[in-house]
mmCIF file of the N, C-alpha and C atoms, coordinates in Angstrom:
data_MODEL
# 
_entry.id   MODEL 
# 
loop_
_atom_site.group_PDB 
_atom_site.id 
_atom_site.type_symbol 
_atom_site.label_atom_id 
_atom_site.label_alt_id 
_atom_site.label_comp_id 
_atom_site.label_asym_id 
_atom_site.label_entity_id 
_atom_site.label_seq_id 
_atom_site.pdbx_PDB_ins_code 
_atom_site.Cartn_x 
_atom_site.Cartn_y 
_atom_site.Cartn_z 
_atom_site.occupancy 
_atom_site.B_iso_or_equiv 
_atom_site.pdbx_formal_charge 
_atom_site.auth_seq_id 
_atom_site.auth_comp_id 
_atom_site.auth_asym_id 
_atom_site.auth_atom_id 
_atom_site.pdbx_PDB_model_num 
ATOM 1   N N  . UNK A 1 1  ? 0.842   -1.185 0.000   1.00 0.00 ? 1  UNK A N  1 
ATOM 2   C CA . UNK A 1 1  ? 0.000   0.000  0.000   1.00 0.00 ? 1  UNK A CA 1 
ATOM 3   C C  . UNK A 1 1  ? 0.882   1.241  0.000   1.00 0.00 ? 1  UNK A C  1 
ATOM 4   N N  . UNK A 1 2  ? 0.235   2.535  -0.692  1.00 0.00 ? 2  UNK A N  1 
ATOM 5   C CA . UNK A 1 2  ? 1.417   3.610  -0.684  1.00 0.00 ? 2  UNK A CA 1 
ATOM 6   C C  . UNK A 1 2  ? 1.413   4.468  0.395   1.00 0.00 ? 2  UNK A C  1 
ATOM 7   N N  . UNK A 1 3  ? 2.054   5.139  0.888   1.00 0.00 ? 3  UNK A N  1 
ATOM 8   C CA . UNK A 1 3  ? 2.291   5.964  2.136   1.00 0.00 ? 3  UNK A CA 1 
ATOM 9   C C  . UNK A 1 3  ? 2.362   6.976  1.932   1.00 0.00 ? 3  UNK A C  1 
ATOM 10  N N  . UNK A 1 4  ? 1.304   7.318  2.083   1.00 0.00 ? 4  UNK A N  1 
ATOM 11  C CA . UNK A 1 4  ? 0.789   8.925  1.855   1.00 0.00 ? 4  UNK A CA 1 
ATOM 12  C C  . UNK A 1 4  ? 1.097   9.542  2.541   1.00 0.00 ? 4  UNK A C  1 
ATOM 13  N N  . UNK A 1 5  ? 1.226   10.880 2.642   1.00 0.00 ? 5  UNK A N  1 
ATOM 14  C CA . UNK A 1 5  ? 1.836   11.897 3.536   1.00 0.00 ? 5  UNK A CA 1 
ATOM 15  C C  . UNK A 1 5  ? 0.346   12.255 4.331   1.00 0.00 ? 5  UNK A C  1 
ATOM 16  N N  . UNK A 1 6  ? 0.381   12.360 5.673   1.00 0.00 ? 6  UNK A N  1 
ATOM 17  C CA . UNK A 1 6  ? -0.925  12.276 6.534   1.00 0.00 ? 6  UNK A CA 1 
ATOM 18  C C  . UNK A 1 6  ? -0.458  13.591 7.548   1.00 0.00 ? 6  UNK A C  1 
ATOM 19  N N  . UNK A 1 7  ? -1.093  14.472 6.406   1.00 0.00 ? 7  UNK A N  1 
ATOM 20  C CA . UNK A 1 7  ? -1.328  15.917 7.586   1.00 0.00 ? 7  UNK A CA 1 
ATOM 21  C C  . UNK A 1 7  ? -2.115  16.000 9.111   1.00 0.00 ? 7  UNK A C  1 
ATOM 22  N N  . UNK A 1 8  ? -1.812  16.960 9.730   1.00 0.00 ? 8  UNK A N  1 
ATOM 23  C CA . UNK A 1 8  ? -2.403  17.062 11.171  1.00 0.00 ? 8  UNK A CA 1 
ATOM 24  C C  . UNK A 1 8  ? -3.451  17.762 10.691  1.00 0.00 ? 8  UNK A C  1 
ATOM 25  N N  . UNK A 1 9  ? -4.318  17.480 10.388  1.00 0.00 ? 9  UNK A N  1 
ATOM 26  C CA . UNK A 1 9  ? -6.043  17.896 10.356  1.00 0.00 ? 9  UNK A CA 1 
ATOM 27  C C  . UNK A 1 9  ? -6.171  18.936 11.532  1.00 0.00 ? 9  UNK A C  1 
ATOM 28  N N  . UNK A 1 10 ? -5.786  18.717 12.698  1.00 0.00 ? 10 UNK A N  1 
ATOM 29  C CA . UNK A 1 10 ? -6.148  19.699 13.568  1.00 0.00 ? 10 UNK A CA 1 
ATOM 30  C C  . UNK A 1 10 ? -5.442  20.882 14.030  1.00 0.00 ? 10 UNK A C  1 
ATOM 31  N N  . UNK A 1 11 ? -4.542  21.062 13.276  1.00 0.00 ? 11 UNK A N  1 
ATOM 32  C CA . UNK A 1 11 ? -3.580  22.442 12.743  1.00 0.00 ? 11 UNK A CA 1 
ATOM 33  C C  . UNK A 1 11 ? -4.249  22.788 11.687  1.00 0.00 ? 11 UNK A C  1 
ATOM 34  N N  . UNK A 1 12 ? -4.312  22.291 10.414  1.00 0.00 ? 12 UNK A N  1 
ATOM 35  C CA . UNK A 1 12 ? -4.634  23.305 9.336   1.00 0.00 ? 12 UNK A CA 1 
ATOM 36  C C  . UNK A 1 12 ? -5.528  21.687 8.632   1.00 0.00 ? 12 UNK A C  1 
ATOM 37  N N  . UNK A 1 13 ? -7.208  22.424 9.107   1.00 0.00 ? 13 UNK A N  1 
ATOM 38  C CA . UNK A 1 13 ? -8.409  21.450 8.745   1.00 0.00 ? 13 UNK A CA 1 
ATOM 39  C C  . UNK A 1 13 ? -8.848  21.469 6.622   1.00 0.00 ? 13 UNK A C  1 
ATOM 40  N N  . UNK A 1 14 ? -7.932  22.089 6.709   1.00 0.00 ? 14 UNK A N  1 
ATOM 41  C CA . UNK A 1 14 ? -7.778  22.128 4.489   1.00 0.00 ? 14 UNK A CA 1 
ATOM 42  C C  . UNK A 1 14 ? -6.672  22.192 4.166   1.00 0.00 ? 14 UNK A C  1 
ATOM 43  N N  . UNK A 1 15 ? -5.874  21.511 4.961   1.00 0.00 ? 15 UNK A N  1 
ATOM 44  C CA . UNK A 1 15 ? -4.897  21.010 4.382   1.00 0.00 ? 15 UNK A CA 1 
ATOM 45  C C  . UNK A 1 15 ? -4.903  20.453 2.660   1.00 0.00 ? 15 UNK A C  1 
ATOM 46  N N  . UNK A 1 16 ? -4.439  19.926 1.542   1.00 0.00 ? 16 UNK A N  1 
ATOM 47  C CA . UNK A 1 16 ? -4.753  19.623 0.511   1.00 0.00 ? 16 UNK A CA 1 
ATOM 48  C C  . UNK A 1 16 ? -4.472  18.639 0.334   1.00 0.00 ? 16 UNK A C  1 
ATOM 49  N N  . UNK A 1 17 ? -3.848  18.046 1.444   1.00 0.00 ? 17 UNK A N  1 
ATOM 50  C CA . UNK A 1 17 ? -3.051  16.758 1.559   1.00 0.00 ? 17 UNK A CA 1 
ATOM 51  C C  . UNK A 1 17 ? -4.078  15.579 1.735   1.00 0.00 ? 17 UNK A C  1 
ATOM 52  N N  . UNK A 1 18 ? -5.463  16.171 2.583   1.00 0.00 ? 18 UNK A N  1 
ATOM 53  C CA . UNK A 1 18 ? -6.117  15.584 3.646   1.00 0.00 ? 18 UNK A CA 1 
ATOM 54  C C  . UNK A 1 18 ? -6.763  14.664 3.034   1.00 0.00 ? 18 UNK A C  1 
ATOM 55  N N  . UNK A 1 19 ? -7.526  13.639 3.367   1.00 0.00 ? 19 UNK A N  1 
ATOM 56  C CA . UNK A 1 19 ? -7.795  12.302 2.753   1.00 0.00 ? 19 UNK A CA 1 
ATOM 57  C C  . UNK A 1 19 ? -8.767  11.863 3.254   1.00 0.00 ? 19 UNK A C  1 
ATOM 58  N N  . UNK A 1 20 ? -9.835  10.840 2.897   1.00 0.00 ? 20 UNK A N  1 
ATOM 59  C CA . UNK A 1 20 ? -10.629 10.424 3.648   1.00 0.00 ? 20 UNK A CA 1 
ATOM 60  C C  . UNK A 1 20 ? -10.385 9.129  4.219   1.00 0.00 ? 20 UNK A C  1 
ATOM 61  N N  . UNK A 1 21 ? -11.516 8.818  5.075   1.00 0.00 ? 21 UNK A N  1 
ATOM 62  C CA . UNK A 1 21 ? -11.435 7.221  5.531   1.00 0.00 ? 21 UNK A CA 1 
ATOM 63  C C  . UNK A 1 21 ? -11.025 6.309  4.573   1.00 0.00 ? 21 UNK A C  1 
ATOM 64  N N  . UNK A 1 22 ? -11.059 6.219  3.545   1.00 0.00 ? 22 UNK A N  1 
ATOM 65  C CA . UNK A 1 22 ? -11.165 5.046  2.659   1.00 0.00 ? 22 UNK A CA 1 
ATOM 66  C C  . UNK A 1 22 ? -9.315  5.590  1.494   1.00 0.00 ? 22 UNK A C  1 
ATOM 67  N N  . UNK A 1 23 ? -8.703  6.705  2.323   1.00 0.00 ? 23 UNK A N  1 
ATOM 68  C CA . UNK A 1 23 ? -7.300  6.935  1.750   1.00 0.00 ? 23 UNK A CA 1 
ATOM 69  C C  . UNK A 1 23 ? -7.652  7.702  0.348   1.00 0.00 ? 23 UNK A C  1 
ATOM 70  N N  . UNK A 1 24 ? -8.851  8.908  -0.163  1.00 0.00 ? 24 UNK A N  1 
ATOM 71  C CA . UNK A 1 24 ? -8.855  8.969  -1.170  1.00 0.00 ? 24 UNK A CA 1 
ATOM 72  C C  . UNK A 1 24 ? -9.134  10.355 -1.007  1.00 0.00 ? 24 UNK A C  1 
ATOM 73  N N  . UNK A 1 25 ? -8.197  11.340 -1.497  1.00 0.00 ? 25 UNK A N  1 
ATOM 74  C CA . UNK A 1 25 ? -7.839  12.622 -1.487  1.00 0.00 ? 25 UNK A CA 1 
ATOM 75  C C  . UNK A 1 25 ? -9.392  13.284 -1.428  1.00 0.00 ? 25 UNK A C  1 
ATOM 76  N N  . UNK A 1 26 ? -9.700  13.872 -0.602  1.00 0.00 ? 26 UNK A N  1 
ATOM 77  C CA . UNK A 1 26 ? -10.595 14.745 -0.378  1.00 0.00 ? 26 UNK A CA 1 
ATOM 78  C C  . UNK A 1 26 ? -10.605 16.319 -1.259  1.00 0.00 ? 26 UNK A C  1 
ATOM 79  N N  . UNK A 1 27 ? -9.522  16.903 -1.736  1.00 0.00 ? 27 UNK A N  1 
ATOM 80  C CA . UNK A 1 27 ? -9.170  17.974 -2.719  1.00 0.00 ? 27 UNK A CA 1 
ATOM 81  C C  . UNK A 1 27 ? -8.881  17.585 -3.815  1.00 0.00 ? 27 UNK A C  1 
ATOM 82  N N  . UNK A 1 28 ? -8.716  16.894 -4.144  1.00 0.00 ? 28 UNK A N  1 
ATOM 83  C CA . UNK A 1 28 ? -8.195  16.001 -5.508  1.00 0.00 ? 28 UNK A CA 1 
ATOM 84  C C  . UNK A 1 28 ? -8.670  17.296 -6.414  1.00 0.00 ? 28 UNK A C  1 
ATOM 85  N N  . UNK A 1 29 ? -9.750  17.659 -6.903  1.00 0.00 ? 29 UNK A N  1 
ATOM 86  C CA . UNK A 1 29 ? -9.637  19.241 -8.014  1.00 0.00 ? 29 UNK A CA 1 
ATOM 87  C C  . UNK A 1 29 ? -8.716  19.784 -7.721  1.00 0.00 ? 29 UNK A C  1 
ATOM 88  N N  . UNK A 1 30 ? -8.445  20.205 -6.961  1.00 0.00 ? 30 UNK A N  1 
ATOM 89  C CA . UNK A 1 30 ? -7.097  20.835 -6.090  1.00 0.00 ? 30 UNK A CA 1 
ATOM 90  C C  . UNK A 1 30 ? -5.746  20.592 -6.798  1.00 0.00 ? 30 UNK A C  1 
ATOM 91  N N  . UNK A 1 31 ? -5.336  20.038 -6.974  1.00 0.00 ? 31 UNK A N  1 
ATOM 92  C CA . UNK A 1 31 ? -3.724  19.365 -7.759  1.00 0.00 ? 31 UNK A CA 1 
ATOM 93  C C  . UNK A 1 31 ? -4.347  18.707 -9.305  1.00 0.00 ? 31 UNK A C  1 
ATOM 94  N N  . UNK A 1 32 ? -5.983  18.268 -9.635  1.00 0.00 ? 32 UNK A N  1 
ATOM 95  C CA . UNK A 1 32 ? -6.072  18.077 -10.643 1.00 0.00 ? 32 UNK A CA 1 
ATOM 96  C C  . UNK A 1 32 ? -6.199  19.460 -11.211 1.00 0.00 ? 32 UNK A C  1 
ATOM 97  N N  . UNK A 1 33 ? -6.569  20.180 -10.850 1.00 0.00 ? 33 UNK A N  1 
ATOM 98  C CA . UNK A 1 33 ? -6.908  21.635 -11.891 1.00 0.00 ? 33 UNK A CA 1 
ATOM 99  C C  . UNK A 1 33 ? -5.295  22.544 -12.169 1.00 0.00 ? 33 UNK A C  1 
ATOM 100 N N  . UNK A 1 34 ? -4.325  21.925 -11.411 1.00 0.00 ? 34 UNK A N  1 
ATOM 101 C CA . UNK A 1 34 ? -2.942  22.522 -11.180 1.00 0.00 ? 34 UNK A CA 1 
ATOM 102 C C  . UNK A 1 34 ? -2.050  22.107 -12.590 1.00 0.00 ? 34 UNK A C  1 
ATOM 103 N N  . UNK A 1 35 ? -1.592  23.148 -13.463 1.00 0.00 ? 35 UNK A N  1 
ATOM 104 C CA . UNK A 1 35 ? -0.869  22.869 -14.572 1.00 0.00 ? 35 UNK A CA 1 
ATOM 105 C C  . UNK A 1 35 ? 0.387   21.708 -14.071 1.00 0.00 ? 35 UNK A C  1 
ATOM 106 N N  . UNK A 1 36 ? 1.817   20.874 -14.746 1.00 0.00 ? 36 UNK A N  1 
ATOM 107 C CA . UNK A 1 36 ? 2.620   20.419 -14.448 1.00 0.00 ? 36 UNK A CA 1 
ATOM 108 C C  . UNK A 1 36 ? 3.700   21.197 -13.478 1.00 0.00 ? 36 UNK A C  1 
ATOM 109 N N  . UNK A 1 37 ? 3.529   22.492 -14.463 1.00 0.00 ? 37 UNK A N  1 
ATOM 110 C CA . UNK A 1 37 ? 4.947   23.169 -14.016 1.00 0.00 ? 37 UNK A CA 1 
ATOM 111 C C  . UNK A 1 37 ? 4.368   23.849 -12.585 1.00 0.00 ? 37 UNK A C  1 
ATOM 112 N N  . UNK A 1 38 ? 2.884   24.158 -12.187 1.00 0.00 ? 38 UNK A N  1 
ATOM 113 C CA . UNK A 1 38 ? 2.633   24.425 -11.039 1.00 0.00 ? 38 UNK A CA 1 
ATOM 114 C C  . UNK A 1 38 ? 2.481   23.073 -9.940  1.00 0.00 ? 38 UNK A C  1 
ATOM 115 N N  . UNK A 1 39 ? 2.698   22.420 -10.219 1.00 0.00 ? 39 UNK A N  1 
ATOM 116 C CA . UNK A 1 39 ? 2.612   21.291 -9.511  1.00 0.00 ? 39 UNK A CA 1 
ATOM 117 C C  . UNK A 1 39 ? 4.020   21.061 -9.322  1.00 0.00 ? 39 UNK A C  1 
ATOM 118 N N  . UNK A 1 40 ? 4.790   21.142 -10.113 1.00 0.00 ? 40 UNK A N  1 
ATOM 119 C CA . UNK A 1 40 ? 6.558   21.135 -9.844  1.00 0.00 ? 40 UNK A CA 1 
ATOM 120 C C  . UNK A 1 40 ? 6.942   22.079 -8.698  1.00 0.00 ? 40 UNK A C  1 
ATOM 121 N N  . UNK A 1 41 ? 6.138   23.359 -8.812  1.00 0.00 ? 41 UNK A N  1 
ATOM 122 C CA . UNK A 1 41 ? 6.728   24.214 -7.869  1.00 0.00 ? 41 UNK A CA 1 
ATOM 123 C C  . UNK A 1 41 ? 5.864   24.050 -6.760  1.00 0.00 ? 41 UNK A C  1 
ATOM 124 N N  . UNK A 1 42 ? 4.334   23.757 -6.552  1.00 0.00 ? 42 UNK A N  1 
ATOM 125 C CA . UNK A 1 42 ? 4.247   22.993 -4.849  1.00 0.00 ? 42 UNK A CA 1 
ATOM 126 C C  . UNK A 1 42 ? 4.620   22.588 -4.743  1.00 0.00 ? 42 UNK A C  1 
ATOM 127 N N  . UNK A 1 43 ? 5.017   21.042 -5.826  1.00 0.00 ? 43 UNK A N  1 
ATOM 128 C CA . UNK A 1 43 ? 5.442   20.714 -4.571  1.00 0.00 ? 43 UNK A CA 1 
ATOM 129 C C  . UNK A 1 43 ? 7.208   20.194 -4.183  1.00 0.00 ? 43 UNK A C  1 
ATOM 130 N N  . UNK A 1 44 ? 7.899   21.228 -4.637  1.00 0.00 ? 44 UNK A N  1 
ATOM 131 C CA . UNK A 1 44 ? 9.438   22.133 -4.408  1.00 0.00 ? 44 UNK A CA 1 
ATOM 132 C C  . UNK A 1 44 ? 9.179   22.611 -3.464  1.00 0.00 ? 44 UNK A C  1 
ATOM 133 N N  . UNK A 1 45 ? 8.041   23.889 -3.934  1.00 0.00 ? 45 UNK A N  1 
ATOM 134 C CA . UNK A 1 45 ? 8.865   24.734 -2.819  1.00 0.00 ? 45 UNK A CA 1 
ATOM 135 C C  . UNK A 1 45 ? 7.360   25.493 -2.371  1.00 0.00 ? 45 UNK A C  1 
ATOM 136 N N  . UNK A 1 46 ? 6.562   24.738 -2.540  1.00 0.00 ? 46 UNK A N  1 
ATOM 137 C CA . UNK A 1 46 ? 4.953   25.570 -1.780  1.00 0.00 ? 46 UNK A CA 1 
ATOM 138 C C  . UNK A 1 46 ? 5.063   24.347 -0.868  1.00 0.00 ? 46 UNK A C  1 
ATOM 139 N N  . UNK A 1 47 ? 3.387   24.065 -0.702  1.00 0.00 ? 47 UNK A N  1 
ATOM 140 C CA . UNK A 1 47 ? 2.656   23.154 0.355   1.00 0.00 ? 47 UNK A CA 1 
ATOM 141 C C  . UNK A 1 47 ? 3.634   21.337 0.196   1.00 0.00 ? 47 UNK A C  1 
ATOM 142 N N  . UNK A 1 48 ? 4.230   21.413 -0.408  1.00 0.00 ? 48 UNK A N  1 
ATOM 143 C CA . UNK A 1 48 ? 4.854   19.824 -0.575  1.00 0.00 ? 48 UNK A CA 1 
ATOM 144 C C  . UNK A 1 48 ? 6.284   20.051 -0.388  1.00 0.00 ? 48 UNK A C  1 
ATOM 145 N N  . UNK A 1 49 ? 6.697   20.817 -0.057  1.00 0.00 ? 49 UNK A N  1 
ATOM 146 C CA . UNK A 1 49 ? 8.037   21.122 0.142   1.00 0.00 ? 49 UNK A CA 1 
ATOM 147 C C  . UNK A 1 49 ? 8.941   20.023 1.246   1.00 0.00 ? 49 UNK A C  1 
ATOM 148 N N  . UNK A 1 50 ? 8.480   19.817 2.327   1.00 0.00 ? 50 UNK A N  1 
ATOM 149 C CA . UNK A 1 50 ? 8.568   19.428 3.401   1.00 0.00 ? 50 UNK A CA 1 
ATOM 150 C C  . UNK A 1 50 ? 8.285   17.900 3.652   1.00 0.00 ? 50 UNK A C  1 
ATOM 151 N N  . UNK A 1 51 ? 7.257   17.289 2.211   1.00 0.00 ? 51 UNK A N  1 
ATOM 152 C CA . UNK A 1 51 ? 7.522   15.975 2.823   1.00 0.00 ? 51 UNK A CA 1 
ATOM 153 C C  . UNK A 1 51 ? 8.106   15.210 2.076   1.00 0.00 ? 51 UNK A C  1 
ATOM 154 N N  . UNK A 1 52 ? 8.041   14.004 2.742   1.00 0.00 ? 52 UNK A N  1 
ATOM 155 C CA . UNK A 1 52 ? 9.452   13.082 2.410   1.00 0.00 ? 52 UNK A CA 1 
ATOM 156 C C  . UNK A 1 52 ? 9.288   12.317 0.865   1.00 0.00 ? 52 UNK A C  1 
ATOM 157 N N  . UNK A 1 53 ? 10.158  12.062 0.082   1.00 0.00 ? 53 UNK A N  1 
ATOM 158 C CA . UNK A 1 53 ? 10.365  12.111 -1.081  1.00 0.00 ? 53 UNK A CA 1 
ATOM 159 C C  . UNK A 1 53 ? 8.801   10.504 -1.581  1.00 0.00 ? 53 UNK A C  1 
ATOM 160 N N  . UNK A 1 54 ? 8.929   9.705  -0.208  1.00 0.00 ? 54 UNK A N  1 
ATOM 161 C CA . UNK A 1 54 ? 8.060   8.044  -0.377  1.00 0.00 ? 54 UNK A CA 1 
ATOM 162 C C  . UNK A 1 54 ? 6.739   8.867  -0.766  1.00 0.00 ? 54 UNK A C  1 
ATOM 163 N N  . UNK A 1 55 ? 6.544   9.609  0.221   1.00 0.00 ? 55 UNK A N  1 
ATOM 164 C CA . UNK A 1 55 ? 5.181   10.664 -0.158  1.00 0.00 ? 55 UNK A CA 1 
ATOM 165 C C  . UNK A 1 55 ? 5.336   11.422 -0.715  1.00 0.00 ? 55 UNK A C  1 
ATOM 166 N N  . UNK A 1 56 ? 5.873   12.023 -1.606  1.00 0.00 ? 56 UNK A N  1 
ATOM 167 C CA . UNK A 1 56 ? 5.604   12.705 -2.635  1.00 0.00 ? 56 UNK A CA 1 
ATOM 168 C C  . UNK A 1 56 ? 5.286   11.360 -4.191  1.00 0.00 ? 56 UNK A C  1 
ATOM 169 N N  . UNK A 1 57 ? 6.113   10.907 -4.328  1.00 0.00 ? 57 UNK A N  1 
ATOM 170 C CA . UNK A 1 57 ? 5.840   9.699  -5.300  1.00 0.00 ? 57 UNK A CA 1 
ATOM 171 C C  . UNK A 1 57 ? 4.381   9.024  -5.107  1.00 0.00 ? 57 UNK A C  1 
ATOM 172 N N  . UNK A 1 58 ? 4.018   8.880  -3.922  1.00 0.00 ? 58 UNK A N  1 
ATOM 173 C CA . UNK A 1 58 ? 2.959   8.153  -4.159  1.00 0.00 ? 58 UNK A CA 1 
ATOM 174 C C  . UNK A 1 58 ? 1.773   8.961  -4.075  1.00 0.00 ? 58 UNK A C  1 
ATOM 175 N N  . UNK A 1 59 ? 2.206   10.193 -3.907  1.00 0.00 ? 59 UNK A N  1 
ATOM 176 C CA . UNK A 1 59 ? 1.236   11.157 -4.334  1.00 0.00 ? 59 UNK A CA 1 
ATOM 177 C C  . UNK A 1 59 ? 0.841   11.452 -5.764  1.00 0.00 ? 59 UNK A C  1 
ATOM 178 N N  . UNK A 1 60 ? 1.912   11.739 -6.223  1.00 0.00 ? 60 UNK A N  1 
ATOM 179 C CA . UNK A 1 60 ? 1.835   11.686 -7.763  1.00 0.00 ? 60 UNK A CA 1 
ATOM 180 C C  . UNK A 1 60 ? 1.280   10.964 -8.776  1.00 0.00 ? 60 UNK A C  1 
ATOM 181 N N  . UNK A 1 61 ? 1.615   9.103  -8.263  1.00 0.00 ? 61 UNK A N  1 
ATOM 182 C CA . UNK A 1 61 ? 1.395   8.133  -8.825  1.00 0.00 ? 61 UNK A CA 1 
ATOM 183 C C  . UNK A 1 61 ? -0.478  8.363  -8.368  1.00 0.00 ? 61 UNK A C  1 
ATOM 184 N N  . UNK A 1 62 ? -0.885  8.729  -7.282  1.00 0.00 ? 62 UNK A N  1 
ATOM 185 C CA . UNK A 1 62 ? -2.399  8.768  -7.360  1.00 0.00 ? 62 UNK A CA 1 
ATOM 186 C C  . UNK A 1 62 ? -3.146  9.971  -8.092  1.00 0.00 ? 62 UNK A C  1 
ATOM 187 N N  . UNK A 1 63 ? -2.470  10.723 -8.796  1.00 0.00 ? 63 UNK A N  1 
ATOM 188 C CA . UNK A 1 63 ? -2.697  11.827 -9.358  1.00 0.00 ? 63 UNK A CA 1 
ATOM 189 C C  . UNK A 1 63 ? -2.564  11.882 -10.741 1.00 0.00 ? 63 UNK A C  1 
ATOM 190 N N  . UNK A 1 64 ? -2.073  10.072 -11.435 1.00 0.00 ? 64 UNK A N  1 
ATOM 191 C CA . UNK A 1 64 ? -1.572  9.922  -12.788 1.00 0.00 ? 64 UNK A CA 1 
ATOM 192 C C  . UNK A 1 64 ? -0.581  11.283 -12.951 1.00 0.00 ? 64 UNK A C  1 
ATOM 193 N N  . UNK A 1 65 ? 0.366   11.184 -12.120 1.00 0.00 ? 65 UNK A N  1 
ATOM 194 C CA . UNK A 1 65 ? 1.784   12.433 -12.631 1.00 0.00 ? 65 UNK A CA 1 
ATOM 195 C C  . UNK A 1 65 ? 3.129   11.825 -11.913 1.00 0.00 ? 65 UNK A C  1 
ATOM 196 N N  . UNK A 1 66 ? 2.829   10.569 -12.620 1.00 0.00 ? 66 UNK A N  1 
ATOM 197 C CA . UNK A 1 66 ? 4.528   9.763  -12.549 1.00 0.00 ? 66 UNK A CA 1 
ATOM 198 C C  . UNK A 1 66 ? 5.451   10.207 -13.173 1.00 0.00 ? 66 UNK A C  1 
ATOM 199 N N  . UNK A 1 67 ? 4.684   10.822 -13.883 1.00 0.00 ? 67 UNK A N  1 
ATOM 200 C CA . UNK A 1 67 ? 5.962   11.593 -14.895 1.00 0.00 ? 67 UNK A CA 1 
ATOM 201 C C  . UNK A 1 67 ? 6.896   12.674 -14.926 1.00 0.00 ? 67 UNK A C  1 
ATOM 202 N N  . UNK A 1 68 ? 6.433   13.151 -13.512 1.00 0.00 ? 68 UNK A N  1 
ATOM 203 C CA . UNK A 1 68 ? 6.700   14.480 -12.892 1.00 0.00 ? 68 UNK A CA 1 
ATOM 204 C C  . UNK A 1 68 ? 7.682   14.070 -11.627 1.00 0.00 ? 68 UNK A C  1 
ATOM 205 N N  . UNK A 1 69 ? 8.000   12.979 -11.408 1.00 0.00 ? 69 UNK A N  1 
ATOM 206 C CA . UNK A 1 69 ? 8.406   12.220 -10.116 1.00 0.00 ? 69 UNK A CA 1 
ATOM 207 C C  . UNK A 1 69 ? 10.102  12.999 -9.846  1.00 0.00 ? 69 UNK A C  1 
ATOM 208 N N  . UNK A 1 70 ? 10.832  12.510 -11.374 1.00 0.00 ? 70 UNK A N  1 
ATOM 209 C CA . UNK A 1 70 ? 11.876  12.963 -11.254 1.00 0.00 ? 70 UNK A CA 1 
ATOM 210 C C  . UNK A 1 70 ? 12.420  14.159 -11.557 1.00 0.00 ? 70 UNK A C  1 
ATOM 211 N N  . UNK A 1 71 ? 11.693  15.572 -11.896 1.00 0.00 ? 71 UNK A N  1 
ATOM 212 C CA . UNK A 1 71 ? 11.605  16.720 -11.523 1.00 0.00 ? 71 UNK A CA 1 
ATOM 213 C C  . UNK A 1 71 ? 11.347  17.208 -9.909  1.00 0.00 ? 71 UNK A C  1 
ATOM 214 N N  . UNK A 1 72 ? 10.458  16.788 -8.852  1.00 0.00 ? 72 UNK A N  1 
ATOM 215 C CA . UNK A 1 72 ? 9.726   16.762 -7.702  1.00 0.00 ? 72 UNK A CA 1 
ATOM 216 C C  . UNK A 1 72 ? 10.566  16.156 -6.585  1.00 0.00 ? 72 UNK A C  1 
ATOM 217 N N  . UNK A 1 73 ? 11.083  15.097 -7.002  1.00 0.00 ? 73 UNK A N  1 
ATOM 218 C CA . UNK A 1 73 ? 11.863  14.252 -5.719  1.00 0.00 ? 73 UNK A CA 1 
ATOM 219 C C  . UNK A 1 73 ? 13.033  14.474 -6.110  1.00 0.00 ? 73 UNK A C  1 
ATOM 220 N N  . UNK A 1 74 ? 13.823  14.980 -4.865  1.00 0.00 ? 74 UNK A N  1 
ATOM 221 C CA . UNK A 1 74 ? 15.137  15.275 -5.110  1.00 0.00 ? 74 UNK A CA 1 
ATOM 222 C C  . UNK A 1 74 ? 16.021  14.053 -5.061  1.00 0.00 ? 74 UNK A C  1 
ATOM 223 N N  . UNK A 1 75 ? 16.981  13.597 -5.332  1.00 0.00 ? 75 UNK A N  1 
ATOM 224 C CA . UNK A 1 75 ? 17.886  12.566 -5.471  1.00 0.00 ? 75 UNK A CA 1 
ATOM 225 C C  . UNK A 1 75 ? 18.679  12.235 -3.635  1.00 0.00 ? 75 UNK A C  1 
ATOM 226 N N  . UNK A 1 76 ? 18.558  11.278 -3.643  1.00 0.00 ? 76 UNK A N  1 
ATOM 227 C CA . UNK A 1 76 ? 18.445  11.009 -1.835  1.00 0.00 ? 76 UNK A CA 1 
ATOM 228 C C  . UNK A 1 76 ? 20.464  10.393 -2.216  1.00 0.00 ? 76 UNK A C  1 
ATOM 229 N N  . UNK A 1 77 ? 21.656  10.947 -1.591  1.00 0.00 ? 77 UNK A N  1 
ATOM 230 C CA . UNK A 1 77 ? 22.597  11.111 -1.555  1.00 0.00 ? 77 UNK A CA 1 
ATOM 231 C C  . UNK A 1 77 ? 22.594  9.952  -0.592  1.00 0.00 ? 77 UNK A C  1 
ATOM 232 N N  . UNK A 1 78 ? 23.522  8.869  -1.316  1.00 0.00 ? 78 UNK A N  1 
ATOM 233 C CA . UNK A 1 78 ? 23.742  7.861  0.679   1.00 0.00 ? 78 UNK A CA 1 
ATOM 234 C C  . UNK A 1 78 ? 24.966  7.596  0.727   1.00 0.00 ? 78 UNK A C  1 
ATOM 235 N N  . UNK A 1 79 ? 25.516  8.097  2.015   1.00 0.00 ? 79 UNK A N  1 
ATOM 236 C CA . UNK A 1 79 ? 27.160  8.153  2.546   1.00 0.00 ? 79 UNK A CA 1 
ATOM 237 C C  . UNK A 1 79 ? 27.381  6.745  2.078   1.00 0.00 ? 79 UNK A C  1 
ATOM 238 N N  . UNK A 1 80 ? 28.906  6.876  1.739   1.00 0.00 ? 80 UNK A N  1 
ATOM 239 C CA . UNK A 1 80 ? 29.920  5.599  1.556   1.00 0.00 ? 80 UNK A CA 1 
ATOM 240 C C  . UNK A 1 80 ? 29.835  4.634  2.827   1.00 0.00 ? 80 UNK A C  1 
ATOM 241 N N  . UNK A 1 81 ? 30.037  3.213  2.800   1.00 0.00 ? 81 UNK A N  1 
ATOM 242 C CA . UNK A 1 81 ? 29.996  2.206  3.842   1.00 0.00 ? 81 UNK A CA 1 
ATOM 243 C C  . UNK A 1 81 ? 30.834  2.369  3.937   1.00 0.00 ? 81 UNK A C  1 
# 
């Protein structure tokens, strides 16, 4: 199952993130009505800035914008063993 990024509802109750019982975006017009290149820059450097790269991908992938993955998720650097 994908791991959605799960806002605190009780800080900010429209969040865009927010989801229902059944895991299925409650704003969805919201990021569907959003061109590519505005969707690149939420979620850089607006409301998606901040979460972690697993949730951003599987955000996307529920949004049919896989294609946007490797513009959006930054490249995760892992120290030498």
């Amino acid at each position: 199952m994908a791991r959605f990024h799960q806002p605190d509802l009780g800080a900010n109750p429209d969040d865009p993130f927010a989801r229902d019982t059944e895991g299925k975006l409650v704003r969805r017009s919201f990021w569907l009505d959003m061109s590519d290149r505005s969707l690149v820059l939420a979620m850089t450097q607006g409301v998606g800035a901040d979460i972690p790269n697993e949730a951003k991908r599987a955000h996307l992938a529920d949004l049919g914008r896989e294609h946007l993955i490797d513009q959006i998720c930054r490249q995760e650097i892992l120290p030498p063993e």
